[in-house]
C-alpha positions as CSV (number, residue, x, y, z in Angstrom):
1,X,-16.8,-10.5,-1.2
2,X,-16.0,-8.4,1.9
3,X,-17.0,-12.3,4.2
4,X,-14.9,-14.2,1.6
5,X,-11.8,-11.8,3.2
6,X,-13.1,-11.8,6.4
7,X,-13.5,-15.4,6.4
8,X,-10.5,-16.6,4.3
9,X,-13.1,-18.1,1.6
10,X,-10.8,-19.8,-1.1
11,X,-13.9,-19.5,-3.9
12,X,-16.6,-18.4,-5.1
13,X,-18.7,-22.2,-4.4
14,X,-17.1,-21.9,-1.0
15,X,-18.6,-18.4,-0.4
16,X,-21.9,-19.5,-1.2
17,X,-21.8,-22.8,1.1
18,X,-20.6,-20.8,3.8
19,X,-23.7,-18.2,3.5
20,X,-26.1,-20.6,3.2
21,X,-25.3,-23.1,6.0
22,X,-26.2,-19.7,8.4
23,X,-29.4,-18.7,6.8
24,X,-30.7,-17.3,10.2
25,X,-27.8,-15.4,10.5
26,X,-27.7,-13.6,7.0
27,X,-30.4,-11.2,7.7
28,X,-28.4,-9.8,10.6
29,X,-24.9,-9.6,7.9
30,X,-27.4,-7.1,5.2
31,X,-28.3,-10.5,2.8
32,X,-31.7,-10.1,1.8
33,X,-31.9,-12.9,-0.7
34,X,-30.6,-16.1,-1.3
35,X,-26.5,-16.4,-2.6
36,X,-26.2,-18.2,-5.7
37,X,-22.4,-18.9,-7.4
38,X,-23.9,-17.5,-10.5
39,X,-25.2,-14.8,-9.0
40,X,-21.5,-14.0,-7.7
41,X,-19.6,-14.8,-10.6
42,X,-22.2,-12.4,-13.0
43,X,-21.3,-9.3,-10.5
44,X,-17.5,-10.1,-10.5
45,X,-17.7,-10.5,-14.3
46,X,-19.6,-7.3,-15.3
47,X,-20.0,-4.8,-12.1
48,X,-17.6,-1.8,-12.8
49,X,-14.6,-2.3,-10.3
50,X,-14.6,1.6,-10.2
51,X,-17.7,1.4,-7.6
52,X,-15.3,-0.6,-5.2
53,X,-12.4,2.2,-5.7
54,X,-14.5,4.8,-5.4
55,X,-15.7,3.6,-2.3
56,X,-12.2,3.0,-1.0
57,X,-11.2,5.9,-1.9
58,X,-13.8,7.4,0.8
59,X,-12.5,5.2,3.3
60,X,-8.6,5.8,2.8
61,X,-9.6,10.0,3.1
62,X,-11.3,8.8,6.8
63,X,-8.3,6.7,7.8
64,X,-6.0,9.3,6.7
65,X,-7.6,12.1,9.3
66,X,-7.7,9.3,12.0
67,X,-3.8,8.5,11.1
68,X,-3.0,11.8,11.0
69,X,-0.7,12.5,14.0
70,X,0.8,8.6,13.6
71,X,4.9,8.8,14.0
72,X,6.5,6.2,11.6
73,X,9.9,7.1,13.2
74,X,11.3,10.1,11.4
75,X,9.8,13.9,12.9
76,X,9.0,15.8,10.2
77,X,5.5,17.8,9.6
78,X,5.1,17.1,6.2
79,X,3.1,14.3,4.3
80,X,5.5,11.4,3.5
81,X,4.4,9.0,0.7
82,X,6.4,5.7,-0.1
83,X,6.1,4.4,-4.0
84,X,6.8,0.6,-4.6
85,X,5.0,-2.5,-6.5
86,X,4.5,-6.2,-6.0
87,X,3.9,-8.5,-8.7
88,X,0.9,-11.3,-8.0
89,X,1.8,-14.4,-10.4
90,X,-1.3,-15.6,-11.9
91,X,-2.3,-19.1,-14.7
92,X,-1.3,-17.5,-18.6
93,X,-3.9,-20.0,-19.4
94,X,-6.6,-18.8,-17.1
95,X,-5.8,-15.0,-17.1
96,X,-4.9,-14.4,-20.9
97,X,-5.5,-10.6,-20.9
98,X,-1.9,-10.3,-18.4
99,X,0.8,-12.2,-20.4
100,X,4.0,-11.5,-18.3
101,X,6.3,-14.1,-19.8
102,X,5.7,-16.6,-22.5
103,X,4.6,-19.0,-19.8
104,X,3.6,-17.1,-16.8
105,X,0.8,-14.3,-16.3
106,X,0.8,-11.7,-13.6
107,X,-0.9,-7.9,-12.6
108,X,1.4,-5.6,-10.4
109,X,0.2,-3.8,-7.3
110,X,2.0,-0.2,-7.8
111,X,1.1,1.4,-4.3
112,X,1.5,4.7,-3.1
113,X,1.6,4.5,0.5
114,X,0.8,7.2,3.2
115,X,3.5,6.3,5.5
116,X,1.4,7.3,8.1
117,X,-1.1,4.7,9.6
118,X,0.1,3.5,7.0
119,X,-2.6,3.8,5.0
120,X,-2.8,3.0,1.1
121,X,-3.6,6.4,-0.9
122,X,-3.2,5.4,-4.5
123,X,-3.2,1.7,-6.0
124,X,-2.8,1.1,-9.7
125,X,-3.4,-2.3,-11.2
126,X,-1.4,-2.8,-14.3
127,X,-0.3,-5.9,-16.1
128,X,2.7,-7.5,-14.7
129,X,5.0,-6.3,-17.7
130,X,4.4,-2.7,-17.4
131,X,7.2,-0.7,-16.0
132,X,7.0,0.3,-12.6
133,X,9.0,4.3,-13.6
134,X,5.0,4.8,-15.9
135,X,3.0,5.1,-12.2
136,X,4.6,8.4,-12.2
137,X,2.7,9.7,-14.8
138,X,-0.8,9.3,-13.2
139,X,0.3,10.8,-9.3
140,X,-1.4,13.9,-8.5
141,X,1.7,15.6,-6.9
142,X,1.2,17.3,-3.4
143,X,2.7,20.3,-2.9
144,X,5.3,20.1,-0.2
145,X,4.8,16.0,0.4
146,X,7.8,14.0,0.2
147,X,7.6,10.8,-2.3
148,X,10.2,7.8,-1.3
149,X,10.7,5.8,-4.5
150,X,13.9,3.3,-5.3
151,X,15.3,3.6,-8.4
152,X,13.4,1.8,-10.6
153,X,11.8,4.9,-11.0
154,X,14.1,7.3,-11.8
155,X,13.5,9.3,-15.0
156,X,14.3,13.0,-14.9
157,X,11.4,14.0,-17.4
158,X,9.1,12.5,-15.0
159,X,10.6,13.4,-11.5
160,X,11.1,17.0,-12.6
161,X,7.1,17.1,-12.3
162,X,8.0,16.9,-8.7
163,X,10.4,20.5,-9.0
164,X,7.1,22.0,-10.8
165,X,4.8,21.0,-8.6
166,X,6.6,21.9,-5.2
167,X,7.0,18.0,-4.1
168,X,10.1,16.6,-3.0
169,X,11.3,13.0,-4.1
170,X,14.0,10.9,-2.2
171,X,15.6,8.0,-4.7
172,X,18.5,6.1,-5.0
173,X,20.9,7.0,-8.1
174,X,21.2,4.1,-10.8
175,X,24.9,3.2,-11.9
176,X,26.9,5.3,-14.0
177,X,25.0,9.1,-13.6
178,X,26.8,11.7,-15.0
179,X,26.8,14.4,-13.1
180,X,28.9,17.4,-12.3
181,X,29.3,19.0,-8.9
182,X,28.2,22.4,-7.8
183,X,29.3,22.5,-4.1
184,X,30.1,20.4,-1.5
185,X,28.3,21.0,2.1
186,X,30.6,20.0,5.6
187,X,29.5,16.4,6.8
188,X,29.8,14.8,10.0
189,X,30.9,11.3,9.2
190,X,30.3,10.0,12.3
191,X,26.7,9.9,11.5
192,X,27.3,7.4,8.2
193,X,26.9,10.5,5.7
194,X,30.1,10.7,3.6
195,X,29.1,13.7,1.2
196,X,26.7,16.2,1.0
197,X,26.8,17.9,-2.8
198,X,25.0,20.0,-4.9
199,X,25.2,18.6,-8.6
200,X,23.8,19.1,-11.9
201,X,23.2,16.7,-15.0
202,X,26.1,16.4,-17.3
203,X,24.3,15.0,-20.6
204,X,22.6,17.7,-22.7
205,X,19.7,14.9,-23.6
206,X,19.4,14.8,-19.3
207,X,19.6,18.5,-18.9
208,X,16.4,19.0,-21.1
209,X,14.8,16.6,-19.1
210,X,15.8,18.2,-15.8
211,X,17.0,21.6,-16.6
212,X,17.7,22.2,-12.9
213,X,20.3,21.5,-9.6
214,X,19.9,18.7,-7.6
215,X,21.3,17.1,-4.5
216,X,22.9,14.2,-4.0
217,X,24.4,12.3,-0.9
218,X,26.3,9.6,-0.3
219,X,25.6,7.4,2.8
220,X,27.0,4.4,4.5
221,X,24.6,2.3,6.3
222,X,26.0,1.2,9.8
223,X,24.3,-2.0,10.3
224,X,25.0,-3.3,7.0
225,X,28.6,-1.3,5.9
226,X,26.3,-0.9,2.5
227,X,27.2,2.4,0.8
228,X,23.6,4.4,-0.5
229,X,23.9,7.4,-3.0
230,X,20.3,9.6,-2.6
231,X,18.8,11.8,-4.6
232,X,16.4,14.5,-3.7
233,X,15.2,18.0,-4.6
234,X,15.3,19.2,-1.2
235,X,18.0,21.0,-0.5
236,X,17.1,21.8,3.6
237,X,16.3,19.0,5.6
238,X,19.6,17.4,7.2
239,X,21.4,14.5,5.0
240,X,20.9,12.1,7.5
241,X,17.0,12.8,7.6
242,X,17.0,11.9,3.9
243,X,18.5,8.7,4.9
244,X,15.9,8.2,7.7
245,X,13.0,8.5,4.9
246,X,14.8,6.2,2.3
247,X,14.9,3.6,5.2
248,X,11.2,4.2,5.8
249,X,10.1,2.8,2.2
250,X,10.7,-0.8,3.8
251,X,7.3,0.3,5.1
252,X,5.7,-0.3,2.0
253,X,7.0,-4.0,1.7
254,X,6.0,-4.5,5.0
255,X,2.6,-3.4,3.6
256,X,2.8,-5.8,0.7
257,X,3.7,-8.6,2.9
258,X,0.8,-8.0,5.0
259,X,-2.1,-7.9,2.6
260,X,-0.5,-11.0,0.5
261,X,-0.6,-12.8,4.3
262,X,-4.1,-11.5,5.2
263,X,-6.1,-10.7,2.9
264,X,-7.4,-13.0,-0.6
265,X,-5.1,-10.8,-3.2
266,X,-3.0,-14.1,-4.3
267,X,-6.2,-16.2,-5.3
268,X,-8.8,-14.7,-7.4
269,X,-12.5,-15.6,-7.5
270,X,-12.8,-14.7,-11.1
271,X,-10.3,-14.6,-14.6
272,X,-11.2,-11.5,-15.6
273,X,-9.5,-8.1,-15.4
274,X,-13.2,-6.6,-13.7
275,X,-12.9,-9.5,-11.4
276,X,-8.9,-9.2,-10.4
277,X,-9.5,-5.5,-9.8
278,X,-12.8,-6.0,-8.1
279,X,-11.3,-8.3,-5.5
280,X,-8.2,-6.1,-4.8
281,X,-10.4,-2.7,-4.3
282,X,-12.8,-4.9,-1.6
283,X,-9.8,-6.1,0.0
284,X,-8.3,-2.7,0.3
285,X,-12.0,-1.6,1.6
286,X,-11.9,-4.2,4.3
287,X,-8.2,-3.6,5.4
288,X,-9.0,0.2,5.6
289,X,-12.6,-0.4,7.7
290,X,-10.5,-2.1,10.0
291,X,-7.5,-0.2,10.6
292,X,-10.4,3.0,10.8
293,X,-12.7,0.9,13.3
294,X,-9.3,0.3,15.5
295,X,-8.1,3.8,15.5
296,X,-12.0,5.1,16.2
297,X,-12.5,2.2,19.2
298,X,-9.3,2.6,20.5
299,X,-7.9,-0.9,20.5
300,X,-4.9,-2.2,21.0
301,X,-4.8,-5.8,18.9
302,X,-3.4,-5.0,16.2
303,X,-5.0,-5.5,12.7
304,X,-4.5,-9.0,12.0
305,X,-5.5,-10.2,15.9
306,X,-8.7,-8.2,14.8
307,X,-9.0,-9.9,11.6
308,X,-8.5,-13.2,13.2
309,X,-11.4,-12.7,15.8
310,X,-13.6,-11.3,13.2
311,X,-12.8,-14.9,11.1
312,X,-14.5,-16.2,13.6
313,X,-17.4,-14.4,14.8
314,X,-18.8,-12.6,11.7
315,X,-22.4,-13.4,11.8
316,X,-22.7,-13.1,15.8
317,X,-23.4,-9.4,18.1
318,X,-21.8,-8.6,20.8
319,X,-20.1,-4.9,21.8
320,X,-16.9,-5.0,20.5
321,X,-15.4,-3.0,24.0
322,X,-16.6,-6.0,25.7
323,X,-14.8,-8.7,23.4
324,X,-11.4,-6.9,23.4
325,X,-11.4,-6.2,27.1
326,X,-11.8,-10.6,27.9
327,X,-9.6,-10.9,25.0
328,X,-6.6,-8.6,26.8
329,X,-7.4,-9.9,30.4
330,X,-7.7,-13.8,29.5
331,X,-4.8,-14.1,27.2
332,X,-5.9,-17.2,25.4
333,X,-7.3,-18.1,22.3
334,X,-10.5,-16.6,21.8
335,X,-13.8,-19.0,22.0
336,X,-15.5,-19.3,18.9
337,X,-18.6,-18.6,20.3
338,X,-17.8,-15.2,21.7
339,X,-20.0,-12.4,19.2
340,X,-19.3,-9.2,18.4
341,X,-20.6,-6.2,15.8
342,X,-19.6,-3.0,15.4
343,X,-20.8,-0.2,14.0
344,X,-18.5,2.0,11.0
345,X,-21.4,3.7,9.5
């Protein structure tokens, strides 16, 4: 599974045509027996996904110490987390079990993103009709970590977890809050921020939800003239800071876009829901081996120029070093004959 998104394999029969047209090359990949399709579609089918996340989960702790001193354009010490989802449209009629609409079926991605690297720290596959606000529920809140969500997920029974646990959110307020003001802080409007307030709920039903002060600031965006209202428990950093880390959730689309582009996440291998979350979890274990064997190497292609070469010479050996140095100083496309391995154990 880890060739077929390596390779861009479009199935299951394709995978095992690939494998064995190289049979004196498997040995050197870690095949010790022959590939069969049923042999594939029996592990997809009935191997718990849960080994591939667990495994993942390994990897994204690795990445995140490599990643650790990455800038992603706003100082601050602290951990920043962006929350989003993507929705993967999928056949009703071959995926039953996640009935979107009465003619469509889909799973969404809901990814929790370590802006950072960045490097993916929490993925939850749900079916495609689940609200994005419920991923709330199952974060493990870090103390002190800044989460960047939109406002599809704004619920105040759920983001006062983040006042309890000593996390800080940063949203956008949905239409029509009812609020009253506390204080207003001094502004300089130069910088796009137009208010600075401290506010508090107005509805009883809200306040038992949120039985505390909040902040809210109201920002027009330069390039685009748009006016953003934020919201956020912090009540120190500057306003304009809190803009700088709503802007930074675009990182999290970028991610989406990436994967969808590089990776087999749009196609599935098998129908059912161990075999759509099977396939997601490898892909997430290949895009993290890479992004740790790039940091680790130190090269400078970025991920998908490294995917690309590996598309090419998976089942050769050659020091990596010694491919990415002829790769810089030749500037061309790269000769499909050139090997490389490396090493990420």
């Amino acid at each position: 599974m880890s060739f077929a998104q390596l390779t861009y394999r479009d199935s299951l029969a394709d995978i095992e045509v690939c494998l064995r047209s190289r049979p004196d090359q498997l040995y050197h990949m870690g095949f010790r027996s022959t590939i069969a399709h049923n042999t594939l579609a029996r592990a997809n089918r009935s191997r718990d996904w849960r080994i591939y996340h667990d495994l993942a989960q390994g990897l994204i702790a690795r990445a995140r110490r490599l990643y650790a001193d990455e800038s992603f354009g706003v100082e601050l010490a602290q951990t920043v987390y962006a929350l989003d989802s993507t929705t993967i449209d999928l056949c009703l009629s071959l995926f039953p079990w996640a009935r979107f609409r009465s003619t469509k079926a889909a799973v969404k991605l809901h990814t929790l993103l370590d802006l950072r690297g960045p490097i993916p720290t929490m993925i939850s596959i749900s079916q495609g009709k689940q609200a994005d606000v419920n991923v709330l529920d199952e974060l493990i809140l870090e103390p002190g970590a800044f989460y960047v969500m939109d406002r599809g997920y704004v619920d105040f029974a759920r983001l006062y977890r983040f006042v309890l646990a000593g996390a800080f959110f940063v949203t956008r307020a949905k239409a029509g809050l009812r609020i009253h003001r506390l204080e207003s802080r001094p502004v300089d409007e130069r910088s796009g921020v137009r208010s600075d307030q401290l506010v508090w709920l107005a509805l009883p039903k809200s306040i038992e939800h949120y039985p505390e002060r909040f902040r809210r600031i109201n920002f027009r965006d330069p390039e685009t003239d748009k006016a953003l209202v934020f919201l956020t428990n912090n009540f120190d950093l500057p306003p304009l800071i809190i803009a700088q880390l709503y802007k930074s959730r675009w990182r999290v689309e970028l991610f989406f876009k990436w994967i969808k582009q590089n990776l087999r996440i749009k196609h599935f291998f098998g129908t059912t829901d161990n075999a759509v979350k099977t396939q997601v979890w490898i892909a997430i274990c290949v895009y993290v081996l890479v992004a740790i064997m790039r940091k680790e190497l130190g090269l400078e292609l970025s991920l998908s120029q490294l995917l690309q070469v590996f598309s090419v010479n998976v089942f050769e050996q050659l020091p990596l070093a010694e491919l990415v140095a002829k790769t810089a100083s030749q500037n061309e496309p790269l000769d499909s004959r050139t090997q490389l391995v490396f090493n990420l154990s």
